[in-house]
Each structure stands twice: as structure tokens, then as C-alpha cells.
C-alpha positions in Angstrom: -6.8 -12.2 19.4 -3.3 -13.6 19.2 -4.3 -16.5 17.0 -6.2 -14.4 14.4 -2.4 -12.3 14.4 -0.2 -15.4 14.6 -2.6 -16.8 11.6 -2.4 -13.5 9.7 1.5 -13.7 9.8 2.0 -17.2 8.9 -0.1 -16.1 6.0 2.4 -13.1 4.9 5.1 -15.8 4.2 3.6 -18.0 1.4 2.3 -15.0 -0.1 5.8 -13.0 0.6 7.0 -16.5 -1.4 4.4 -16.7 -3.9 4.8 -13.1 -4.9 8.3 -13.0 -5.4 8.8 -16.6 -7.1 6.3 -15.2 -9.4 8.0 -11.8 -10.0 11.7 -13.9 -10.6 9.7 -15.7 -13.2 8.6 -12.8 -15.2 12.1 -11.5 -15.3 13.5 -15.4 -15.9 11.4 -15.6 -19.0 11.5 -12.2 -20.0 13.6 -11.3 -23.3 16.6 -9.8 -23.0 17.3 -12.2 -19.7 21.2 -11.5 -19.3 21.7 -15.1 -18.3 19.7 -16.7 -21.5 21.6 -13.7 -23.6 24.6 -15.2 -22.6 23.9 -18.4 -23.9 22.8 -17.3 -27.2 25.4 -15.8 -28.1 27.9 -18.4 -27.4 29.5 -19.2 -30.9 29.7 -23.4 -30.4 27.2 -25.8 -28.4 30.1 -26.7 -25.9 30.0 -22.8 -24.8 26.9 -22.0 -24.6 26.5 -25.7 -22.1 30.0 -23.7 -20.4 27.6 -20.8 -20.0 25.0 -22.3 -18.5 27.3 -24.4 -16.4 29.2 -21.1 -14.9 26.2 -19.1 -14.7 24.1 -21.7 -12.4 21.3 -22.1 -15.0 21.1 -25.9 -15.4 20.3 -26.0 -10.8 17.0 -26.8 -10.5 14.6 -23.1 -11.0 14.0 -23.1 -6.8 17.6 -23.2 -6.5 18.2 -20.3 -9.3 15.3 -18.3 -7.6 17.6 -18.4 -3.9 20.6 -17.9 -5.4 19.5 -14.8 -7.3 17.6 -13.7 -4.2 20.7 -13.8 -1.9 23.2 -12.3 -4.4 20.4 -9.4 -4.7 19.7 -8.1 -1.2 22.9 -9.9 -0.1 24.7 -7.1 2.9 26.7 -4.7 1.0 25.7 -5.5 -2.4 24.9 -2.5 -4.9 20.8 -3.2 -5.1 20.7 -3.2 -1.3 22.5 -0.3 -0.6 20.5 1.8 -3.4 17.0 0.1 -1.8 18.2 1.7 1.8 18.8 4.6 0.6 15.6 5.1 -1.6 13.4 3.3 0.1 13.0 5.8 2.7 12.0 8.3 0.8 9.1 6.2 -0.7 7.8 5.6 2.8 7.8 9.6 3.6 5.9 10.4 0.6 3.8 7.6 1.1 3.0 8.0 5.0 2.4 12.2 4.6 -0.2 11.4 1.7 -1.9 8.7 3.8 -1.6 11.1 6.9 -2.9 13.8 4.7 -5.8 11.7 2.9 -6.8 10.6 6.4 -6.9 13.9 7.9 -8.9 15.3 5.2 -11.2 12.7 4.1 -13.2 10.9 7.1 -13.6 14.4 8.7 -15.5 15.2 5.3 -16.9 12.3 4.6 -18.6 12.3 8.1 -19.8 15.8 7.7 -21.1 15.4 4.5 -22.9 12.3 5.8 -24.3 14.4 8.5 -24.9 17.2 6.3 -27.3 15.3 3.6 -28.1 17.2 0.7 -27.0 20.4 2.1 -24.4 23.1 0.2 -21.6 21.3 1.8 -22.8 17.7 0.8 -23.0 18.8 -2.8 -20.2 21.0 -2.9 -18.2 18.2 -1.8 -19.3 15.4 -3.9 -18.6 17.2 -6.5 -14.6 18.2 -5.6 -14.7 14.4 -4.8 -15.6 13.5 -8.6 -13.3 15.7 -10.2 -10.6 14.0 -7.5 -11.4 10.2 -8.6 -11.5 11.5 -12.4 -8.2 13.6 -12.2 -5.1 11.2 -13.0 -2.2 12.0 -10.8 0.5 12.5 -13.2 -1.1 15.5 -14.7 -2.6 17.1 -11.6 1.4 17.2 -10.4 1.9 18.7 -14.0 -0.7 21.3 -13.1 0.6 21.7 -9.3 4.0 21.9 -10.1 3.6 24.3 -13.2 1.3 26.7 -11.2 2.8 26.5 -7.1 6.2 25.5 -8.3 7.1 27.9 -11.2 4.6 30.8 -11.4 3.8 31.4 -8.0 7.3 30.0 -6.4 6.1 28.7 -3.3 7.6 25.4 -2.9 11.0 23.9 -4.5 10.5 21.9 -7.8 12.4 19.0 -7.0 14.6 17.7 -4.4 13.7 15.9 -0.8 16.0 17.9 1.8 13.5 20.0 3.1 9.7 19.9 3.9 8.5 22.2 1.6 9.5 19.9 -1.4 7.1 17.4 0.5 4.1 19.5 0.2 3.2 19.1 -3.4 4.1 15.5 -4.3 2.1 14.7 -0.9 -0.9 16.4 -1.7 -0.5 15.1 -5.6 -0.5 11.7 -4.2 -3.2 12.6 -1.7 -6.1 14.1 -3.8 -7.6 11.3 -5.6 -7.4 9.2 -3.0 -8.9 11.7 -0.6 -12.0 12.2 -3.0 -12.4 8.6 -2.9 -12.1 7.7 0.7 -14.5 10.8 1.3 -17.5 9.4 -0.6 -16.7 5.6 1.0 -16.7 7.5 4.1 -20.1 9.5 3.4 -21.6 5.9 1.9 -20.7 3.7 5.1 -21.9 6.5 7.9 -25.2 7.0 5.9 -25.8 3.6 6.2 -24.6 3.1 9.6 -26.6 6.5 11.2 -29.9 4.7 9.6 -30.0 1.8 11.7 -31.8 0.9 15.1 -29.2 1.3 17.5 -28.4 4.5 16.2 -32.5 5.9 16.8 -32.1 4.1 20.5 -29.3 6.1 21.4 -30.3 9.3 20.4 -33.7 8.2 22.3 -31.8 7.6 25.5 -30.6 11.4 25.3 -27.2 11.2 23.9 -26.3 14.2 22.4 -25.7 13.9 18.2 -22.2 14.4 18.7 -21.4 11.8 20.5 -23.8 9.2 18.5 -21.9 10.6 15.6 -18.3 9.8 17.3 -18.9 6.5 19.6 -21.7 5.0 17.9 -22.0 5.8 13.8 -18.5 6.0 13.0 -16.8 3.1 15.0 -19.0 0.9 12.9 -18.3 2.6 10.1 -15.2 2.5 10.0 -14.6 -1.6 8.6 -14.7 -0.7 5.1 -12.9 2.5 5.5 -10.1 0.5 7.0 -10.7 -2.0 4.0 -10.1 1.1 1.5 -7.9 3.2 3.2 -5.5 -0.3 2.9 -6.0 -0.8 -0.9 -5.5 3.3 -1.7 -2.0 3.2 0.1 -1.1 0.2 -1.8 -2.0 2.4 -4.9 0.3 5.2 -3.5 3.2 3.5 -2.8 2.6 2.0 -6.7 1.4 5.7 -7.9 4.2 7.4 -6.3 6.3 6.2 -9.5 5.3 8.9 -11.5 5.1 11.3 -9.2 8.4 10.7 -8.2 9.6 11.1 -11.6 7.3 14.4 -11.9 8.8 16.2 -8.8 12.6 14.7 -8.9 11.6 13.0 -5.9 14.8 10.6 -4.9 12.6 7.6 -4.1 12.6 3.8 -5.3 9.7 4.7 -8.0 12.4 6.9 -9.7 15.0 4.4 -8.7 12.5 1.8 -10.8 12.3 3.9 -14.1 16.1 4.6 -14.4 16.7 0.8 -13.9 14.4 0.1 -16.3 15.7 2.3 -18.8 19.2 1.3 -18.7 17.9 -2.5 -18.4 19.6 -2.9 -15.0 17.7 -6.5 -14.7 19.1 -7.4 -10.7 17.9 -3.7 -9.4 14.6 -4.1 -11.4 14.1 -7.4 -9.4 15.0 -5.6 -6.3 12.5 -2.5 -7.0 9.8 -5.1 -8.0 10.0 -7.7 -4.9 10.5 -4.6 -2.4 7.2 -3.1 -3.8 5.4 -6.6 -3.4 7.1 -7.1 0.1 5.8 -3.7 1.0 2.5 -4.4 -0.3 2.0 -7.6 2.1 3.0 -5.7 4.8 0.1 -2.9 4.4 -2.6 -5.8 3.6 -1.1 -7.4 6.8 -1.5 -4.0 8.9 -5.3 -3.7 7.5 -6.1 -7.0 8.9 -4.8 -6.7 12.4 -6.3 -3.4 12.4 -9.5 -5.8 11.5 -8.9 -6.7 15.6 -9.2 -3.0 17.1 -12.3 -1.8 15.1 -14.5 -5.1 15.0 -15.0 -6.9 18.4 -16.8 -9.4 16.5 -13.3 -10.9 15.3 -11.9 -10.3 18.9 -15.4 -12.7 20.4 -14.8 -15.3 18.2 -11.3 -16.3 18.6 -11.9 -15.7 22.1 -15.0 -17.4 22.2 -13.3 -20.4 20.5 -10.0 -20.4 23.1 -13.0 -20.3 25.8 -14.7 -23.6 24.0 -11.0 -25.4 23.9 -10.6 -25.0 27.4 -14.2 -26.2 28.1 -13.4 -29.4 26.5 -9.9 -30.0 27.9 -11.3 -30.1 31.2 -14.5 -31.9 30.6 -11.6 -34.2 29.0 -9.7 -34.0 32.2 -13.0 -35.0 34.5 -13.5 -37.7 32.5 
């Protein structure tokens, strides 16, 4: 098991590379690059080859892509204090609507798998559709319009307190939770059809606890596999809805940067999303270890073989 996580990590860092390399390169080629602005404007050849001199740009591009890096999350500099502070806030919103979408969804999705083609299969299907249809942006429109201002019960804007974490939670939550309900409903359907599932209920298991130790442990692999790529999409969606609620997180951070073309705290918003991205793909797969014993069998199995031949080696 520790080789499939040691392997996993050393993975994270060329992708951790890859995506950020790529990312300086957008903004390295993108118009309105201060650097290259610089240049241009320079009224005689010698300046603009001062410029460039003073500036770094004619270093090698690895060399440009470090030095920008360290002068951008460098201790004490402006985008790294901003990032602390914000960042923070991303995660909360992001962790209650994953909590949330969780909570809500496998419980239905199981019951609704269960349930087939009952009242409460239908009934939630069809909430489920409308969920994966709805856009986010305007269901927080509609939230915050009828919850915020007619009725009153929770604070338009602001982070201080957890009622103004209800609503951009559950905006963020609700398409997701439609979708992971009907992966969930797909996966135990198939799972509670096979022949292990008809042997334990012919030992005399009670449903139940089929249902709990049986269906939905092996279910759960693609759920997992989901659940991973719809937080991705929350921490990405959580943009607009931070800029919907007034939510002081790095998705608002990221629009105000963009529109007053703050290039170095774009680059910051931009890698800290792809950073935080590896990290939940890397928390899927190790969760790959604690659902599936097939993964945990083979790299044992394999540590098990080395062994075998080091000591036939040894006898030898």
C-alpha cells in the first residue's frame, strides 16, 4: 500500500510542474504581458534591449518561470498574503458543499436504488434532473432573491457568521448533489444485481446489512471517482458564487484581479487553483486504497513476490 501512495505522490510533482509551467505560459504570451509592454514602448532599440536586460527577459524561459514563481508566493509578498487570507474561505465553502452534497446524495441515491420505480425513485430523479440542468449562478440568483431579501432568513453577503454559509453552500451543493445521486442510484443497481449479492441474502443476512456491507462498499469506486471530479468543479464553480453572495474568497479575489489586470495575483489565483486541484485528484486516489482491496492485494502481492525472489536469490 505504501508504494501505490509513494507512486501517487511522486506523480503530484510533475503534474504540480506541468500545470503551472503551462499556466506561466499563457500569461507569458498573453497580450498586455507587463514585461513585453515594457519593451514596446521603449522609444529606441538600445531601451527596449535595457528593458529586457533589467526585467530578466533575455534568462532562459525556465529561469523566468522560477524567478516569477519565487517573487509571487515569496514570504511576505502582497499575492501571498491576499492567497492566506482568501484561500480559507474557498476551502469552507468548498468543504460544507462537499459535506452537504455527501450527506444528501448517497443516502438518496441508495434509497432510490432500493426503492426502484417507486414514488420516491421517480420523485427523485426527477429533483435530480432539474439539479444537473439548473446552472449555479442563477439558482443563487433565485436563493438569494427569495431566502435572502423577501423572506430575510440568512445575511446576503458577508462570511463572519454561519448563517451567510448556508446559501452559497447549498448553491454550490445542489447540482452536484443531483448528479452524485443518480451515479449513486446507477452503481448500487448494478452492484445489488450481482451473485454475491443473491448468496448473501441466501445465507439469511438481513437486507440492511447486504445493503450497507455488501452493495454499497462496492459501489462506492465510482462514487469516489465522481465525488473527486464534482469538488474540483466547486472549488472552480465557487467563482461565481462567490461573486453572487459577496463571499470573501479567492474566486472573488480572481475576478477583481482580473478586472483591474493585476497580472502577478492572477498567476497566483490560477496556479493556487491548479495546486489545489492535484491535491483533490491525489486524495481520490489514495482513497482508491481504503475502498478497493484489489489495489491493496496487488502491491502487496507484488512486495510478497520480491521477497520470494530475494531469498531464492540468497539460497542460491
Amino acid at each position: 500500500m505504501w508504494k501505490y501512495v509513494m507512486k501517487r505522490l511522486a506523480i503530484l510533482l510533475p503534474v504540480l510542474f506541468g500545470a503551472t509551467f503551462i499556466v506561466y505560459l499563457l500569461f507569458y504570451f498573453a497580450p498586455g504581458n507587463p514585461d513585453r509592454s515594457a519593451v514596446r514602448r521603449a522609444a529606441t532599440p538600445e531601451q527596449a534591449e535595457l528593458v529586457r536586460e533589467a526585467r530578466g527577459m533575455n534568462d532562459p524561459l525556465i529561469v523566468q518561470y522560477g524567478r516569477t514563481m519565487k517573487e509571487t508566493f515569496e514570504k511576505g509578498s502582497f499575492v501571498r498574503v491576499q492567497l492566506g487570507v482568501r484561500l480559507p474561505k474557498t476551502i469552507k465553502l468548498t468543504l460544507a458543499a462537499g459535506l452537504l452534497t455527501l450527506v444528501l446524495s448517497v443516502p438518496i441515491g441508495v434509497w432510490a436504488a432500493v426503492k426502484q420505480n417507486t414514488i420516491f425513485d421517480n420523485a427523485s430523479m426527477l429533483v435530480s434532473f432539474f439539479g444537473v440542468s439548473m446552472p449555479n449562478f442563477w439558482l443563487g440568483m433565485i436563493v438569494l432573491l427569495i431566502f435572502g431579501l423577501h423572506l430575510g432568513w440568512f445575511p446576503t453577503s458577508g462570511s463572519m457568521t454561519f448563517s451567510s454559509l448556508i446559501m452559497p453552500a447549498f448553491t454550490l451543493a445542489f447540482g452536484n448533489m443531483a448528479f452524485i445521486s443518480r451515479i449513486t442510484r446507477s452503481s448500487m443497481l448494478e452492484t445489488i444485481r450481482q451473485d454475491y449479492i443473491t448468496t448473501a441474502r441466501a445465507k439469511g443476512q438481513p437486507y440492511g446489512a447486504v445493503i450497507r456491507r455488501h452493495a454499497l462498499r462496492n459501489a462506492l469506486i465510482p462514487i469516489v471517482t465522481v465525488m473527486g471530479l464534482r469538488l474540483c468543479e466547486v472549488f472552480c464553480g465557487s467563482i461565481l458564487v462567490e461573486l453572487i453572495f459577496s463571499w470573501p474568497g479567492i474566486g472573488r479575489l480572481l475576478v477583481d484581479a482580473v478586472n483591474e489586470r493585476d497580472f502577478p495575483m492572477i498567476l497566483g489565483c490560477v496556479v493556487t487553483f491548479a495546486f489545489c486541484f492535484s491535491l483533490i485528484n491525489l486524495a481520490v486516489d489514495l482513497l482508491y486504497v481504503v475502498f478497493d482491496p484489489r489495489i491493496r492485494s496487488q502491491f502487496s502481492g507484488e512486495a510478497r513476490r520480491r521477497k520470494t525472489r530475494a531469498k531464492q536469490r540468497r539460497q542460491a
